[in-house]
PDB file as gemmi writes it, atoms N, CA and C in Angstrom:
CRYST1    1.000    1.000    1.000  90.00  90.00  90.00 P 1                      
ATOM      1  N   UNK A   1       9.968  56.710  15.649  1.00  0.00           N  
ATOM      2  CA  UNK A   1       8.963  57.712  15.333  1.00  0.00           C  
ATOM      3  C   UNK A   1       7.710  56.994  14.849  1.00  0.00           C  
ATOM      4  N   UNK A   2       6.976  57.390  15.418  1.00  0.00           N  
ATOM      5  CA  UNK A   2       5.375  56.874  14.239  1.00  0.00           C  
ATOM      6  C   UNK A   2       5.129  57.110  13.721  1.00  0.00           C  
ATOM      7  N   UNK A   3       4.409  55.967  12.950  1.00  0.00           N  
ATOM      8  CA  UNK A   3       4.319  56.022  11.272  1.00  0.00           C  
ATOM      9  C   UNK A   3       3.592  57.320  10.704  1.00  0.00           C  
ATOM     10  N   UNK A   4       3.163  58.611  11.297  1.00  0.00           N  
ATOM     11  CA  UNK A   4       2.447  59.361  10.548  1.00  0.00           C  
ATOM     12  C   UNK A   4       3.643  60.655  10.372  1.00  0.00           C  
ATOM     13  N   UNK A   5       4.714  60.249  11.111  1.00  0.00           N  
ATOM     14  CA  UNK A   5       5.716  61.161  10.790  1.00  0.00           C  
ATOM     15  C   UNK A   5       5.915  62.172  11.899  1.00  0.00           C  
ATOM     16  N   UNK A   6       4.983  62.066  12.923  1.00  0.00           N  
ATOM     17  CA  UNK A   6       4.762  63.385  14.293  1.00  0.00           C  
ATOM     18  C   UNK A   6       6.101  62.408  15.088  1.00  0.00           C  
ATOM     19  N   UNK A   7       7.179  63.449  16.092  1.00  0.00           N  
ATOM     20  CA  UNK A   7       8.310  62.616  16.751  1.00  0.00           C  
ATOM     21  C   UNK A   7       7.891  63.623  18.108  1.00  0.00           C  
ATOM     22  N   UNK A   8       7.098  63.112  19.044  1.00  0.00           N  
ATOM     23  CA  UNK A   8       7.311  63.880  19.986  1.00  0.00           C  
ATOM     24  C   UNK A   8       7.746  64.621  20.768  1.00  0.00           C  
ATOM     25  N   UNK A   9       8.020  66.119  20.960  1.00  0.00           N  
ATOM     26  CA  UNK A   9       9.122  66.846  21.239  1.00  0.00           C  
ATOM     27  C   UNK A   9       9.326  66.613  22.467  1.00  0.00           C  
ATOM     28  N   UNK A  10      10.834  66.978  23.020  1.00  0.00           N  
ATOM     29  CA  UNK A  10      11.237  66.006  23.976  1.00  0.00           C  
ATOM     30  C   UNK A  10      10.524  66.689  25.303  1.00  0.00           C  
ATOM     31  N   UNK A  11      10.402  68.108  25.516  1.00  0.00           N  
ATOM     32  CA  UNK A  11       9.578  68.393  26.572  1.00  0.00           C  
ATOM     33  C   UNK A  11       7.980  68.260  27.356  1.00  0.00           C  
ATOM     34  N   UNK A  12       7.754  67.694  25.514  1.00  0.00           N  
ATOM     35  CA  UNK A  12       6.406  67.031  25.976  1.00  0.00           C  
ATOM     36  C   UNK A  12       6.485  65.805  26.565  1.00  0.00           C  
ATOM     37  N   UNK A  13       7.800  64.746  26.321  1.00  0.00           N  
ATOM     38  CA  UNK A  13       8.237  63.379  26.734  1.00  0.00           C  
ATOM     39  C   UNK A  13       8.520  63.605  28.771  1.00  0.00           C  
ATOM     40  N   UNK A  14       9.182  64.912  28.615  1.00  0.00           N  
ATOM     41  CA  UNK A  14       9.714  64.701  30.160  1.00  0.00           C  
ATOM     42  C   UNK A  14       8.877  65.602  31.144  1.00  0.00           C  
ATOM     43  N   UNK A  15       7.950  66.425  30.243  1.00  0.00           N  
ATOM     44  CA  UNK A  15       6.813  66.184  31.030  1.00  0.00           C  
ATOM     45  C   UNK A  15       5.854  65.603  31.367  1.00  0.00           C  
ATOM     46  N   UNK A  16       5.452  64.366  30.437  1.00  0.00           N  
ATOM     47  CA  UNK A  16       4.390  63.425  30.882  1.00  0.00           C  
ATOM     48  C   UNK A  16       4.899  62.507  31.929  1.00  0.00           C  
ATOM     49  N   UNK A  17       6.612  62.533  32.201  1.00  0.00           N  
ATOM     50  CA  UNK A  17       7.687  61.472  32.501  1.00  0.00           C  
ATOM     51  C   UNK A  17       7.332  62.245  34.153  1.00  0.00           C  
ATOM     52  N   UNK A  18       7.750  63.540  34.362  1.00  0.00           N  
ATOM     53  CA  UNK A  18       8.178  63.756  35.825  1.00  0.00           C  
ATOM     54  C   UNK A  18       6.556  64.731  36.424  1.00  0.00           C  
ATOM     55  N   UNK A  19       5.465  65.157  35.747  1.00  0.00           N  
ATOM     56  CA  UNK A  19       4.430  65.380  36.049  1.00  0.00           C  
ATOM     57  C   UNK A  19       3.210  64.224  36.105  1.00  0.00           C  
ATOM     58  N   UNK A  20       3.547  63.534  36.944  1.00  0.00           N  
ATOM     59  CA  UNK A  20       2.876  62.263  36.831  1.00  0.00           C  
ATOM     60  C   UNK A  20       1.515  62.614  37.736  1.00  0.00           C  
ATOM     61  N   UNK A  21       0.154  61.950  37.704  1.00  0.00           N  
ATOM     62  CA  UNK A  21      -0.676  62.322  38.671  1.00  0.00           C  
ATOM     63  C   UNK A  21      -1.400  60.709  39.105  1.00  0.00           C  
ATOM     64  N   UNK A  22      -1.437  59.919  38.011  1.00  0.00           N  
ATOM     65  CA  UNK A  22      -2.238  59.145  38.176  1.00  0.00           C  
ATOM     66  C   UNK A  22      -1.112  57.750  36.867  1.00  0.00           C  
ATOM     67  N   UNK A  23      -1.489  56.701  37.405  1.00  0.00           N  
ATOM     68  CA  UNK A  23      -0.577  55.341  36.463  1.00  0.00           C  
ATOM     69  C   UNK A  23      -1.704  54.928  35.156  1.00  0.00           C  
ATOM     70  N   UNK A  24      -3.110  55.712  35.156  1.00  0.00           N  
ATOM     71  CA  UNK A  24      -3.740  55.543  34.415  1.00  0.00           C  
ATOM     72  C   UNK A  24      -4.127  56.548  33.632  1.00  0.00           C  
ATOM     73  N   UNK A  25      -3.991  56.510  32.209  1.00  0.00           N  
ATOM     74  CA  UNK A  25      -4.262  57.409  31.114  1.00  0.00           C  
ATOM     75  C   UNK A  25      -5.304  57.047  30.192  1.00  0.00           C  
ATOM     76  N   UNK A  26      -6.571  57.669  30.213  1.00  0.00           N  
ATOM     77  CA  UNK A  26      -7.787  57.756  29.689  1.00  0.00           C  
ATOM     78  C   UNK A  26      -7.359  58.475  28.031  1.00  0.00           C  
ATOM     79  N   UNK A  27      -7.278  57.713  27.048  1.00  0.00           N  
ATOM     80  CA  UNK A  27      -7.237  58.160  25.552  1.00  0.00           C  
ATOM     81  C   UNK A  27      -8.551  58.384  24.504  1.00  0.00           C  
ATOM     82  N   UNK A  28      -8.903  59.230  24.044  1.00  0.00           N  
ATOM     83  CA  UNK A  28      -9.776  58.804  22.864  1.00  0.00           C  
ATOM     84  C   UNK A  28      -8.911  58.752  21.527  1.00  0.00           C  
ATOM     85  N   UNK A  29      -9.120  57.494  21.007  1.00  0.00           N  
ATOM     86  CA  UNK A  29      -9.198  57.483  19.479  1.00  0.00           C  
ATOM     87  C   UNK A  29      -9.372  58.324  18.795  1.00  0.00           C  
ATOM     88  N   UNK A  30      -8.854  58.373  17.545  1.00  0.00           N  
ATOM     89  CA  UNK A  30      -9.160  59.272  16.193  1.00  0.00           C  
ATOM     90  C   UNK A  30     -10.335  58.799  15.741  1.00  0.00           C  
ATOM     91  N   UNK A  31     -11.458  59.433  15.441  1.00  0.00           N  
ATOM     92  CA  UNK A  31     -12.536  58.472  15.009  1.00  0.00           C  
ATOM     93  C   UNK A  31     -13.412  59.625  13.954  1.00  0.00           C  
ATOM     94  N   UNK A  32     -12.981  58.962  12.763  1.00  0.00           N  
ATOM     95  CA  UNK A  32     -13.479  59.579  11.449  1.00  0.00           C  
ATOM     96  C   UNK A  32     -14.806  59.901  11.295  1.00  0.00           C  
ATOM     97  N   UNK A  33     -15.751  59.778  11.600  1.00  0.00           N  
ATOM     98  CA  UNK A  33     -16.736  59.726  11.345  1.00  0.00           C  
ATOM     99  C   UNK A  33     -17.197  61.028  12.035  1.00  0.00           C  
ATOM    100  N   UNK A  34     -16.412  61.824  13.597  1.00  0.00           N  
ATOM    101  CA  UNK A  34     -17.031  62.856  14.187  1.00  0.00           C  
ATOM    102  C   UNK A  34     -16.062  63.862  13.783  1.00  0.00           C  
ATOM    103  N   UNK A  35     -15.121  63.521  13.544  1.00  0.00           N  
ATOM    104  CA  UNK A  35     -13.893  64.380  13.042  1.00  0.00           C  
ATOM    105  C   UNK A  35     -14.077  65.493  12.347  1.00  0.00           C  
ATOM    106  N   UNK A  36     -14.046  66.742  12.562  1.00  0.00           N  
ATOM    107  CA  UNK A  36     -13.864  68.091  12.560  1.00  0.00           C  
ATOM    108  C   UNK A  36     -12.828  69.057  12.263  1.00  0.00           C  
ATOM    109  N   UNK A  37     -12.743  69.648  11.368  1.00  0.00           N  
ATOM    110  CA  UNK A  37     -11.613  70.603  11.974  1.00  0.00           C  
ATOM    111  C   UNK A  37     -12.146  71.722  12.139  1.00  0.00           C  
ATOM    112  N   UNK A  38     -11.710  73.107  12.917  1.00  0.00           N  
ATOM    113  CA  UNK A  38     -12.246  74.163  13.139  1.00  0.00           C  
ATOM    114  C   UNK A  38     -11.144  75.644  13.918  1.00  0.00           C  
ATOM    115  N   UNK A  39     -11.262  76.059  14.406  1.00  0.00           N  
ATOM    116  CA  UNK A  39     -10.373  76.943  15.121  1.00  0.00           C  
ATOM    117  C   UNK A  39      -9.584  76.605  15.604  1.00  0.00           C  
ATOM    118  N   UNK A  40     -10.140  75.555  16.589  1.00  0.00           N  
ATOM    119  CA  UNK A  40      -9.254  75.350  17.132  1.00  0.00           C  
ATOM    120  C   UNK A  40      -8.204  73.848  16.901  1.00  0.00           C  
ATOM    121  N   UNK A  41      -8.878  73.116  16.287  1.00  0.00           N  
ATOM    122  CA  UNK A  41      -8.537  71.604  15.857  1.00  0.00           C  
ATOM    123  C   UNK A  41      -8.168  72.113  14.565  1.00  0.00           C  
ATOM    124  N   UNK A  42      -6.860  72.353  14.122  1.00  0.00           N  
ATOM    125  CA  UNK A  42      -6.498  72.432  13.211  1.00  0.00           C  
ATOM    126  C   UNK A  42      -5.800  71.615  12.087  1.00  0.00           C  
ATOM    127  N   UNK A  43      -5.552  70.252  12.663  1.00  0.00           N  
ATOM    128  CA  UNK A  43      -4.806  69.334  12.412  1.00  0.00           C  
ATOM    129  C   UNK A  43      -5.641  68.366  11.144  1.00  0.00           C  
ATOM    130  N   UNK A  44      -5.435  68.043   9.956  1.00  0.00           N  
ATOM    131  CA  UNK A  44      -6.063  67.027   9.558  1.00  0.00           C  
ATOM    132  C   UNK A  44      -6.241  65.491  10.097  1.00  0.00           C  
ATOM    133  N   UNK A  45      -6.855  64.611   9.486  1.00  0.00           N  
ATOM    134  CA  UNK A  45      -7.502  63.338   9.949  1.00  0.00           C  
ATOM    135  C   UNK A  45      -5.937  62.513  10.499  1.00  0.00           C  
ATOM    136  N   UNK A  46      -4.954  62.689   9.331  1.00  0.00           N  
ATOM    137  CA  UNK A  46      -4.037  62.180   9.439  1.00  0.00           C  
ATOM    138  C   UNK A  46      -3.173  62.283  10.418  1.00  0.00           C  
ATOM    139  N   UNK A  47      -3.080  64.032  10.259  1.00  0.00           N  
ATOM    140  CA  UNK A  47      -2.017  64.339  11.218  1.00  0.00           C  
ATOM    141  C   UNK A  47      -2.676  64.130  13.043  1.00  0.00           C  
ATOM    142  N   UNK A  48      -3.755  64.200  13.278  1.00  0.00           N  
ATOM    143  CA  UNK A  48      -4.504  63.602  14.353  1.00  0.00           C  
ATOM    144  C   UNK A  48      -4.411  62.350  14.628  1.00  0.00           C  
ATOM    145  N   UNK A  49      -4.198  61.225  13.707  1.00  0.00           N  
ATOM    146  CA  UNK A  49      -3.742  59.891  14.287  1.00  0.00           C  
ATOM    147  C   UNK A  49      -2.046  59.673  14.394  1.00  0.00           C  
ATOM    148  N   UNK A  50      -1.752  60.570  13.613  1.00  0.00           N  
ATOM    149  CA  UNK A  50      -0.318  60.048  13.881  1.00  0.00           C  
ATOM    150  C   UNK A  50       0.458  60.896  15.353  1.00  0.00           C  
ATOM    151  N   UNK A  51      -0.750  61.930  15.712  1.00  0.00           N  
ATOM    152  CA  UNK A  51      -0.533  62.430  16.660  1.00  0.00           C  
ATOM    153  C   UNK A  51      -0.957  61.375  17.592  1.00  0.00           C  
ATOM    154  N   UNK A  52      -2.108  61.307  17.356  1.00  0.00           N  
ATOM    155  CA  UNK A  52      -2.646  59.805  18.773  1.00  0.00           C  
ATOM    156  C   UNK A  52      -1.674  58.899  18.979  1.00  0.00           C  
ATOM    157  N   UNK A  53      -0.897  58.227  18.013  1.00  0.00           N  
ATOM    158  CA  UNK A  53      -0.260  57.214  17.953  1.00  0.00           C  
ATOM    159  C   UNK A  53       1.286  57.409  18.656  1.00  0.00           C  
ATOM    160  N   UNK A  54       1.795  58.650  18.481  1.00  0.00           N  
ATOM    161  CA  UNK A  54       2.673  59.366  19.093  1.00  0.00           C  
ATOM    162  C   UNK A  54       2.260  59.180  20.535  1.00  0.00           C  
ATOM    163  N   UNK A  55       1.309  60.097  20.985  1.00  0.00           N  
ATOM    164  CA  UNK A  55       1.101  59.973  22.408  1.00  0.00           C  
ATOM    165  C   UNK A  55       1.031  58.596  23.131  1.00  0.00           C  
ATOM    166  N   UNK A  56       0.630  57.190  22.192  1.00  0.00           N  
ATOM    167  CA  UNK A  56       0.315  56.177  22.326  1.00  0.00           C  
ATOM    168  C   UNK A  56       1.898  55.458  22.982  1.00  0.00           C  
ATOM    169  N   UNK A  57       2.320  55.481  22.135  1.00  0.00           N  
ATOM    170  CA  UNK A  57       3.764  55.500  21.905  1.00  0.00           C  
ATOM    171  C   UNK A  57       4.366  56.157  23.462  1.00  0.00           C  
ATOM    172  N   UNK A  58       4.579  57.329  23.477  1.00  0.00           N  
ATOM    173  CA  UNK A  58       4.832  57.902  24.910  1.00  0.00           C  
ATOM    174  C   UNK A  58       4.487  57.595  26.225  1.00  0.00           C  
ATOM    175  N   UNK A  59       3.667  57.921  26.008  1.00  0.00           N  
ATOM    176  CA  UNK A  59       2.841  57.316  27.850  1.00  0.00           C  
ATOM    177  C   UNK A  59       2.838  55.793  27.830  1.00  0.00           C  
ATOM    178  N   UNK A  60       2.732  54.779  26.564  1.00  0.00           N  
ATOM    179  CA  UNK A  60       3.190  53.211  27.396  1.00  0.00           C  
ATOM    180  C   UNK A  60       4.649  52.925  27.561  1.00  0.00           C  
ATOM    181  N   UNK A  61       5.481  53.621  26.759  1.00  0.00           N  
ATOM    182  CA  UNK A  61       7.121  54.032  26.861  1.00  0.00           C  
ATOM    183  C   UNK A  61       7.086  54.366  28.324  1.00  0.00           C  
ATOM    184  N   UNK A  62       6.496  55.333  29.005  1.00  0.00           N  
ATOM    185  CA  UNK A  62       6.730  55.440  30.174  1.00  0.00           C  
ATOM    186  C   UNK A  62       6.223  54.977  31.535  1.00  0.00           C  
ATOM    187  N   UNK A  63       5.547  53.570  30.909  1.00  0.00           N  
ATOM    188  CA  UNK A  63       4.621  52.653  32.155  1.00  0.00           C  
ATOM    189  C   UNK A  63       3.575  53.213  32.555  1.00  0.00           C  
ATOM    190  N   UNK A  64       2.557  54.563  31.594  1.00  0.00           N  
ATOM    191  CA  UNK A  64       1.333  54.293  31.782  1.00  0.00           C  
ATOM    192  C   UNK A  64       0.679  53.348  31.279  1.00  0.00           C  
ATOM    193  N   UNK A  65      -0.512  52.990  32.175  1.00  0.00           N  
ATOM    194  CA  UNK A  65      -1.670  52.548  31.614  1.00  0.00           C  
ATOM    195  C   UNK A  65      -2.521  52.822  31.077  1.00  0.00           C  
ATOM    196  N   UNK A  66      -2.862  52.970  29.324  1.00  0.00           N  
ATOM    197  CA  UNK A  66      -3.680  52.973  28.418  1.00  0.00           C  
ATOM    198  C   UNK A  66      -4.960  52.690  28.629  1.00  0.00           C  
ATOM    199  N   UNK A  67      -6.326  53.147  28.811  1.00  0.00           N  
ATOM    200  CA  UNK A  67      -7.105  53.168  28.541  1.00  0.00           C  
ATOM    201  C   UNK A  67      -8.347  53.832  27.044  1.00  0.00           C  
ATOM    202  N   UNK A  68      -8.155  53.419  26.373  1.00  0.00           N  
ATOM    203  CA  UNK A  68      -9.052  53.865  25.137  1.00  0.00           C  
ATOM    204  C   UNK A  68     -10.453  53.668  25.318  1.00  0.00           C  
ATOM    205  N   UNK A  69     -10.620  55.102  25.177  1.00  0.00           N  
ATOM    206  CA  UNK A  69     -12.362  55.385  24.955  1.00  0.00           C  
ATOM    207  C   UNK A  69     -12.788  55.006  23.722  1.00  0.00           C  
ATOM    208  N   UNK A  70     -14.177  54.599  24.454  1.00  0.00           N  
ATOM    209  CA  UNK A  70     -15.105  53.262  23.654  1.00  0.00           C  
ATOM    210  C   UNK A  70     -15.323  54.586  22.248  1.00  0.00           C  
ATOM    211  N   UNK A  71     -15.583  54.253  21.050  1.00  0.00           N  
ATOM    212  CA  UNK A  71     -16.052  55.314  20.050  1.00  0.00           C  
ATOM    213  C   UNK A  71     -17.371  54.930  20.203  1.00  0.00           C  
ATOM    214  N   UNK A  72     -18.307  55.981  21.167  1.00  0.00           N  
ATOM    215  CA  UNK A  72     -19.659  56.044  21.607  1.00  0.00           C  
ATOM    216  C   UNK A  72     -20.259  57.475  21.608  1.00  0.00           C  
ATOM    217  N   UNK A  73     -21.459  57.404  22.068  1.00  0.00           N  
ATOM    218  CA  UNK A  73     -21.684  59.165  22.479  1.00  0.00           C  
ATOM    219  C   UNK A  73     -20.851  59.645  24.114  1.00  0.00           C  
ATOM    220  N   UNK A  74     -21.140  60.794  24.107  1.00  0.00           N  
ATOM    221  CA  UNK A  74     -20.706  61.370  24.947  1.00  0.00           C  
ATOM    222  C   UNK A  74     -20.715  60.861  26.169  1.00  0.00           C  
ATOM    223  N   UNK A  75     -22.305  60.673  26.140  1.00  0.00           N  
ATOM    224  CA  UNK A  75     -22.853  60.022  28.170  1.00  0.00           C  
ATOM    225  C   UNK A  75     -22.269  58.816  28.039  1.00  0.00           C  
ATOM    226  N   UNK A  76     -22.099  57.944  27.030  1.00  0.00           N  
ATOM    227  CA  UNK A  76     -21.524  56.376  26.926  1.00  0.00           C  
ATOM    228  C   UNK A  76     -19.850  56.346  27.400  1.00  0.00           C  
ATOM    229  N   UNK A  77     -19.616  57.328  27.264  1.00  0.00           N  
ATOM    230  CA  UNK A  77     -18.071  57.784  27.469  1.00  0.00           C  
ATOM    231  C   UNK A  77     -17.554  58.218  28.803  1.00  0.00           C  
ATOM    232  N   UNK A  78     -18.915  58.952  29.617  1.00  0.00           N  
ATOM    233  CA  UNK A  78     -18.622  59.567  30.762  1.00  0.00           C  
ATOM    234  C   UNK A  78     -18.883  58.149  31.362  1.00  0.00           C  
ATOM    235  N   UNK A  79     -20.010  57.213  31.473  1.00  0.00           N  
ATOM    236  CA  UNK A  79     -19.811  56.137  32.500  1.00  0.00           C  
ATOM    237  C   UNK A  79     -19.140  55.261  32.131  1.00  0.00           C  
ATOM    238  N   UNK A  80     -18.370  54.821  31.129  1.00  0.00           N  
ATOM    239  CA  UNK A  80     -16.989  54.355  30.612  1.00  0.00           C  
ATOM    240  C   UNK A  80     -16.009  54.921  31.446  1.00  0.00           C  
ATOM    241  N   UNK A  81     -15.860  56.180  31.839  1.00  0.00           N  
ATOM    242  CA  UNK A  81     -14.362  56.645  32.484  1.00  0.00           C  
ATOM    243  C   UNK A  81     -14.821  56.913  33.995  1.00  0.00           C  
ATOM    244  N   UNK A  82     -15.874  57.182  34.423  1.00  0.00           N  
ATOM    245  CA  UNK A  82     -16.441  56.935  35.655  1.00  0.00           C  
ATOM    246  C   UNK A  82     -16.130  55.704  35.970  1.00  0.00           C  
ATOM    247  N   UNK A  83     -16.920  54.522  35.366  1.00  0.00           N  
ATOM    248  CA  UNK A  83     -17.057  53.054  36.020  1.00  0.00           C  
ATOM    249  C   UNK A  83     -15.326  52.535  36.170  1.00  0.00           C  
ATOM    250  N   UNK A  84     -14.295  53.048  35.772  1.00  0.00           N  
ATOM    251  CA  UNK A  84     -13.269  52.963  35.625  1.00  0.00           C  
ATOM    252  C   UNK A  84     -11.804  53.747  36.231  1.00  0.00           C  
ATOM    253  N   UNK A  85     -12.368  54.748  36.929  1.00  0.00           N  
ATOM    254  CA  UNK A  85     -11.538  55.720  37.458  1.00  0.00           C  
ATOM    255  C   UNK A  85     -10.699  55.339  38.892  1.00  0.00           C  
ATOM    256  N   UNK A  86     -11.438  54.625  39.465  1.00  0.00           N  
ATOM    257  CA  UNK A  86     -10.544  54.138  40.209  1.00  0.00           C  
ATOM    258  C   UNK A  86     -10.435  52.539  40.459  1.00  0.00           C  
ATOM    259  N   UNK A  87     -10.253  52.018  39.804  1.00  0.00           N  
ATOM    260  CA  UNK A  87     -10.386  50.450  39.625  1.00  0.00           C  
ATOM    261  C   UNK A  87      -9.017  50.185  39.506  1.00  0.00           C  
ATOM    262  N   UNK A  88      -8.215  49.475  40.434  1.00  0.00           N  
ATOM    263  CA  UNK A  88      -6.902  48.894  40.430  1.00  0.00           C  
ATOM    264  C   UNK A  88      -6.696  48.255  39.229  1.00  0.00           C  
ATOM    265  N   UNK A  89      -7.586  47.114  38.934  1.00  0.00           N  
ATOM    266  CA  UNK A  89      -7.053  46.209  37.940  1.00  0.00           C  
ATOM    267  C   UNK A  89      -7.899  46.057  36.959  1.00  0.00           C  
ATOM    268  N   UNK A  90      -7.975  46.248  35.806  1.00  0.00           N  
ATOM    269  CA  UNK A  90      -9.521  45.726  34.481  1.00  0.00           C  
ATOM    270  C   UNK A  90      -8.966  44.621  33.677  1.00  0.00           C  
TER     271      UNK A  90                                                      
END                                                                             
């Protein structure tokens, strides 16, 4: 389990496992500084990384490839996952 205490429930495990689309998984970071909560983001700072770290955890458990978004603005982010979307190898 990761360290923030979140254990991923198992249907979220065997669906990232047998709904596969792509070997590459685009992540953003927890990043304190834009961090919000609101209606719909209900989760505190904490429980948001230990959620990240969970998912982190999952998808390289299952031979995706991790990609983490740069902590930038928005447009810095879109040609980050553009320049990168279909690139065999980085």
């Amino acid at each position: 389990m990761p360290s923030g205490g979140v254990h991923p429930i198992t249907h979220v495990i065997q669906a990232a496992d047998l709904f596969r689309y792509q070997r590459r998984v685009f992540i953003a970071p927890p990043w304190r500084e834009i961090f919000v909560t609101d209606a719909e983001r209900k989760q505190d700072f904490a429980e948001a990384h230990a959620t990240y770290e969970a998912m982190v955890t999952v998808y390289a458990d299952l031979g995706y490839e991790l990609v983490s978004l740069p902590l930038a603005p928005v447009a810095e982010r879109v040609r980050f996952v553009r320049a990168r979307m279909w690139r065999i190898n980085d």
